[in-house]
C-alpha positions as CSV (number, residue, x, y, z in Angstrom):
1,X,120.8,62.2,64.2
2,X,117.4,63.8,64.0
3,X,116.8,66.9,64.8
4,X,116.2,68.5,68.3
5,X,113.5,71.2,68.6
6,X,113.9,74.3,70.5
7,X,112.6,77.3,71.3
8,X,114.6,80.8,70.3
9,X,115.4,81.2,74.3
10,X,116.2,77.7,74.8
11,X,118.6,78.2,72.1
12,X,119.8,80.8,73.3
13,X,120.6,79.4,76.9
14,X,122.7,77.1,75.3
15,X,125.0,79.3,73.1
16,X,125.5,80.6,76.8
17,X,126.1,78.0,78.5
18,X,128.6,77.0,75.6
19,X,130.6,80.5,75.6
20,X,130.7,80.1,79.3
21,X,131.9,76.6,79.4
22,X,135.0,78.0,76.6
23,X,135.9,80.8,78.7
24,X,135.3,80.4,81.8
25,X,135.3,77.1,83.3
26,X,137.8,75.6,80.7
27,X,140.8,77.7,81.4
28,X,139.9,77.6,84.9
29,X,139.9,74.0,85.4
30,X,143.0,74.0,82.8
31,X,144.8,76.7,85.5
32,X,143.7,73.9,88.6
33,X,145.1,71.2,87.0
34,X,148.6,73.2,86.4
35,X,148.2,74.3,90.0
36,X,147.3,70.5,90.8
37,X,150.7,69.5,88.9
38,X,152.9,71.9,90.7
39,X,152.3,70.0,94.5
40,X,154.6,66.9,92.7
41,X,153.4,63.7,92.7
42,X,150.7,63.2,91.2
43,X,150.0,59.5,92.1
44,X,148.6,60.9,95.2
45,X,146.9,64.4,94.6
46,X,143.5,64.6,95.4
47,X,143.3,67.9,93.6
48,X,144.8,66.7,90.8
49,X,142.2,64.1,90.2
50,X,139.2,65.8,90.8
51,X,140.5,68.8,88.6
52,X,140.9,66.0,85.8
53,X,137.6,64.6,86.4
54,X,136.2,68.5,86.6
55,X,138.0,68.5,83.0
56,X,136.6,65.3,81.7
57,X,133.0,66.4,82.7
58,X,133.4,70.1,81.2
59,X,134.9,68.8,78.0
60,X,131.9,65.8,77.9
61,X,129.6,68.6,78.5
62,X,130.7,71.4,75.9
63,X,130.6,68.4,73.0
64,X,126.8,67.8,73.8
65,X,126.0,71.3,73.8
66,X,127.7,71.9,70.7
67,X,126.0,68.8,69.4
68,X,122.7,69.9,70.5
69,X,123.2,73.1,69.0
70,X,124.0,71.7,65.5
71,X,121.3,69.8,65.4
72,X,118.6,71.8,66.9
73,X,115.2,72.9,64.9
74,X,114.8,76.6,66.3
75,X,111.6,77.4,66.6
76,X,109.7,80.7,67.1
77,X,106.4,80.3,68.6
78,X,105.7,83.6,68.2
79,X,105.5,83.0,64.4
80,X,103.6,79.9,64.6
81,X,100.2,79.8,62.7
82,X,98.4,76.2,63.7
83,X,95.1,77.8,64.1
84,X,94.7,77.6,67.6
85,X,96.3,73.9,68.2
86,X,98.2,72.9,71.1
87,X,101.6,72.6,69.2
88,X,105.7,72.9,70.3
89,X,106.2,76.2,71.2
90,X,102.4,76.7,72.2
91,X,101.2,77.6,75.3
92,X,98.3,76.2,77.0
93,X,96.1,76.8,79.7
94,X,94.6,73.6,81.2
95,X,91.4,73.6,84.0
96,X,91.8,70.1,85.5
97,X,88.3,68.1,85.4
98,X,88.2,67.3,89.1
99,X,89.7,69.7,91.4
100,X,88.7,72.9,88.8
101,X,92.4,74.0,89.4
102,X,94.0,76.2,86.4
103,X,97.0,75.4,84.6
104,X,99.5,77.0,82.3
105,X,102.3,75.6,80.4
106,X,104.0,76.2,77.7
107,X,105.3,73.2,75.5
108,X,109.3,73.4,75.2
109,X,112.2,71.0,74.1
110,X,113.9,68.4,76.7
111,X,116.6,71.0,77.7
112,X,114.5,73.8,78.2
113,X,111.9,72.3,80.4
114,X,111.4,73.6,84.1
115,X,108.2,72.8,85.9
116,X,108.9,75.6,88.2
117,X,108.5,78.3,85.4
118,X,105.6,76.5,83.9
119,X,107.4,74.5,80.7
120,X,106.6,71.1,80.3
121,X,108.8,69.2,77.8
122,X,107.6,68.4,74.6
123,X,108.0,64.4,75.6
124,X,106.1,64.6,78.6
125,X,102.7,62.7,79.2
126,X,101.0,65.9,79.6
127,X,102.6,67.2,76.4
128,X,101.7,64.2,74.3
129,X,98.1,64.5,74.9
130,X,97.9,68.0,74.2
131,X,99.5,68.4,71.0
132,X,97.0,68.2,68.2
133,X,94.2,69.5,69.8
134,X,92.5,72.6,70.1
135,X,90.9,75.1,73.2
136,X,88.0,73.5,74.3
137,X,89.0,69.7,73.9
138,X,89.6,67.2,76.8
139,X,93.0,66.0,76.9
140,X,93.1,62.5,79.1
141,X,96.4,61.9,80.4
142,X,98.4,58.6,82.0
143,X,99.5,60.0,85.5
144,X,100.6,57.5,88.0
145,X,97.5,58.0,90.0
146,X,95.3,57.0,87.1
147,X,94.1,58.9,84.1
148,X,93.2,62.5,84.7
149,X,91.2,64.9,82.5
150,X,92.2,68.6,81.5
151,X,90.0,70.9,79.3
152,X,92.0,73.2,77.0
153,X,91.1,76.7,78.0
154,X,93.5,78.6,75.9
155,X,96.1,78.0,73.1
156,X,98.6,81.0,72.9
157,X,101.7,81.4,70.7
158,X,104.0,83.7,72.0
């Protein structure tokens, strides 16, 4: 499997998310299902069957994380050095060609991406035609409305 690049706080989420998935929502889900088991027949228990579905999904979920984990490629953008390219880990202020608008993202793994907070993923359109180049270039990317044109204003590492 190749490896999975992430940030320090991406990792970071997901060692949480992990320790919370093993001792929290395990042994609770563990505690339904006995509760679950205690009603009798279990042919027809409703809580029985979502609490082993609720199981199946937890379990599913703690084995990708781990997964994830194992093969990630931390990354500290802080101690990046590309010489002010737009890189993973980089982040990137954009001015959008036609409306003049300013933009700023920083360029993050899959997992770690959130629009809201301003990380694009590192698979994104917008991400692939940023990375390589340098404040001061025009990226062109393939939106669904056609291809739009952003001017690299700043490259930060942080």
């Amino acid at each position: 499997m190749s490896k999975i690049p992430l940030t320090i706080v991406g990792a970071e989420a997901l060692r949480v998310e992990l320790h919370r998935l093993k001792t929290v929502d395990r042994p609770s889900v563990i505690a339904a299902i006995a509760e679950a088991r205690s009603h009798g027949d279990l042919s027809e228990n409703a809580e029985y069957e979502a609490a082993k579905e609720r199981q199946g999904f937890i379990e599913g979920r703690i084995l990708e994380v781990e997964s994830k984990l194992s093969n990630a490629q931390i990354i500290d953008p802080a101690l990046l050095d590309a010489d002010g390219r737009c890189v993973f880990g980089a982040t990137v202020t954009l001015e959008d060609m036609d409306s003049g608008t300013t933009v700023t993202y920083q360029i993050v793994g899959d997992d770690e991406a959130d629009i809201k907070v301003g990380k694009i993923s590192v698979s994104s359109p917008v991400a692939r035609a940023l990375i390589g180049k340098y404040a001061g270039d025009i990226a062109e990317v393939q939106a669904p409305g056609g291809v739009r044109e952003y001017e690299i204003t700043g490259v930060v590492y942080q």
